[in-house]
N, C-alpha and C positions, 0 to 999 in steps of 0.2 A: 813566535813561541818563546818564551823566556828562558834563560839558558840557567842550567843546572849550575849553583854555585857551588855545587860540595868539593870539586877537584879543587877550587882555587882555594877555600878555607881549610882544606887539607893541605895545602901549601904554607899557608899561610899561619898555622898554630906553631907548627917547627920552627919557623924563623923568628914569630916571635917569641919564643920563648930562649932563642940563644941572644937575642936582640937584649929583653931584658937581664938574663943572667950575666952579660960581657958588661953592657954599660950601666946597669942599674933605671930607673926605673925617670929618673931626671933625664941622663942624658942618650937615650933612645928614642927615638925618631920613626914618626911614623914611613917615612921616605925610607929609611933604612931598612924596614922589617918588610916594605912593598918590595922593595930591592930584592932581596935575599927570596921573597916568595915567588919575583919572574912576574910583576906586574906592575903596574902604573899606581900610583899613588891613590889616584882618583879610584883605581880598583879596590883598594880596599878601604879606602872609605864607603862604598859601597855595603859592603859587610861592617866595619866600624865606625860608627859618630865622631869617634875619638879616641888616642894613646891609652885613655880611661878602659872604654868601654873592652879595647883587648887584653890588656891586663887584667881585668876582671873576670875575662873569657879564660882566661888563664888559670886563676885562683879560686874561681867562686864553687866548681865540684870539689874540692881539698874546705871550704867556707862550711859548705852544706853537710859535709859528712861529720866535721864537728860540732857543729850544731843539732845533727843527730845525735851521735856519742854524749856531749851535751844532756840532750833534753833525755835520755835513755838514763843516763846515772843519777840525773837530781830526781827525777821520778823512781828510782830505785831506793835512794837514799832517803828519799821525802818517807817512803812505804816503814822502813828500815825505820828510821826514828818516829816514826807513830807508834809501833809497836816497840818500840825502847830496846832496838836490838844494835844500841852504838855499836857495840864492842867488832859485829858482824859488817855494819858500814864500813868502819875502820880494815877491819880483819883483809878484805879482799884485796889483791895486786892486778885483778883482770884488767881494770882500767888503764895502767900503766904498760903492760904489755902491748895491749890494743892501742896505745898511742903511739909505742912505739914503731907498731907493727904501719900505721897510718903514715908516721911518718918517713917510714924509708920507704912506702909502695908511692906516696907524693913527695918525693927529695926535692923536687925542682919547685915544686909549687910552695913548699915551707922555705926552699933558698929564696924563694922572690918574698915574699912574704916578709921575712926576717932581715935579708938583704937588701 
């Protein structure tokens, strides 16, 4: 029977994500983030191909929800400037709270990111 990996990627997202926030994203180590999670190297390559693939794991729900946000305002603004209502695209600050609001609920995922 195959054994449930959720306890060990549940180990495993924690450590790396201190792995990346301490050394940055060059010099973090797959060995080091196996370490810190209580496993063997070979174990999480099991869950990751690669340094890549968990860094990704890392950023890519913080990736998607702006690309939500994204595709939500140019579609608002596309609507906005058909009907010639600049003044109303311009006018709104929603955008800006909502970013910011995204950014401090994912701080660590915009420190890796920008870090």
């Amino acid at each position: 029977m195959p054994r449930d990996k959720s306890a060990s990627f549940a180990r495993i997202v924690p450590a790396a994500k201190a792995e990346f926030l301490k050394k940055g994203f060059a010099k973090a180590s797959m060995r080091s983030i196996a370490e810190a999670a209580g496993m063997t190297s070979a174990g999480l390559y099991r869950h990751f191909a690669d340094k890549e693939a968990v860094f990704a794991s890392l950023v890519e729900p913080l990736l998607s929800k702006l690309d939500q946000v994204y595709q939500t305002i140019k579609e608002r603004d596309y609507e906005l400037l058909v009907v010639k209502q600049l003044d109303e695209m311009w006018a709104s600050n929603a955008e800006v709270i909502y970013f910011l609001d995204l950014i401090y609920d994912h701080f660590d995922a915009f420190k890796l990111l920008l870090c």
